[in-house]
N, C-alpha and C positions, 0 to 999 in steps of 0.2 A: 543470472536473471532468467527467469520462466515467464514466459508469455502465454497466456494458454485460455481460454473460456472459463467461466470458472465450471462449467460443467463438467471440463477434463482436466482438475486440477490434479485432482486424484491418479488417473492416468500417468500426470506428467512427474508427481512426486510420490514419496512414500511419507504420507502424512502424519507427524506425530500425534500426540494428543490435543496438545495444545492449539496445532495447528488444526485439527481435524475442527477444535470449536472453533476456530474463526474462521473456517469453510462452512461452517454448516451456520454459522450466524452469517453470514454474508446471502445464504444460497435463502434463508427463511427470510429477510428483509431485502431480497431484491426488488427496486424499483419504488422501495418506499422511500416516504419522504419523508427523512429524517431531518431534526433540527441540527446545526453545525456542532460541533462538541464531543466533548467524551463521552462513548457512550461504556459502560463496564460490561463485559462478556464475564472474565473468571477475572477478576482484583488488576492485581497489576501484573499478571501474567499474559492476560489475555484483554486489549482493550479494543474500539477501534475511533477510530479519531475522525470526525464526518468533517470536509469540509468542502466548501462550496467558492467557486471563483472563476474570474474568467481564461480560457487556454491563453497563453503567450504565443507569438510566432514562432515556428521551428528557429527562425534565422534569429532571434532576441536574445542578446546573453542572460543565462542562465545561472542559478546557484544551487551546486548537489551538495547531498547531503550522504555521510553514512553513519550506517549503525553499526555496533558492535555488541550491546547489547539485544536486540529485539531483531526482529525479521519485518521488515515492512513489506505488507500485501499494502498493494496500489489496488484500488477498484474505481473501474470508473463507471459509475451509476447511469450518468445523463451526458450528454454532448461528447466531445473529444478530448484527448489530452496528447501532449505530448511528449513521450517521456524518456528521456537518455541517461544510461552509464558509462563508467568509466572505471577502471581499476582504481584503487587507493591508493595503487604503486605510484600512479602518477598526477596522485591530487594534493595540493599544500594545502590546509588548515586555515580557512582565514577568519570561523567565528568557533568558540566551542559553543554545545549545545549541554 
């Protein structure tokens, strides 16, 4: 997990290409107001997925998620979020996606 501005993302990784467009589409609609949704960057290589909701308490059980195919950038546009990992080594499965 990288935390980082997104102004120092670049700094903190070695950006592929892919990644590089959804740095640079995140850096050109910052602070706009996007509607919830898919939005298409490059097809289905490259998406980002808007959505909008209220933060849960730090102490509120929670449900992670991971990926194995794609890389999730979290961005958090407006207000706060809260957000925790965990290794897979020691998570069970309880919906597939």
């Amino acid at each position: 997990m990288i935390i980082a501005k997104l102004e120092h993302m670049t700094e903190q990784i070695a950006p592929t290409p892919n990644m590089q467009r959804a740095l640079d589409f995140l850096q050109q609609v910052r602070g706009a107001d996007l509607p919830d949704g898919r939005v298409e960057i490059d097809g289905d290589s490259v998406f980002a997925l808007v959505q909008s909701y209220p933060t849960v308490a730090a102490s509120d059980p929670v449900l992670f998620e991971a990926h194995r195919k794609y890389i999730d950038v979290q961005y958090v546009a407006a207000g706060q979020e809260v957000i925790a990992w965990a290794s897979t080594d020691h998570l069970t499965v309880t919906a597939d996606y």
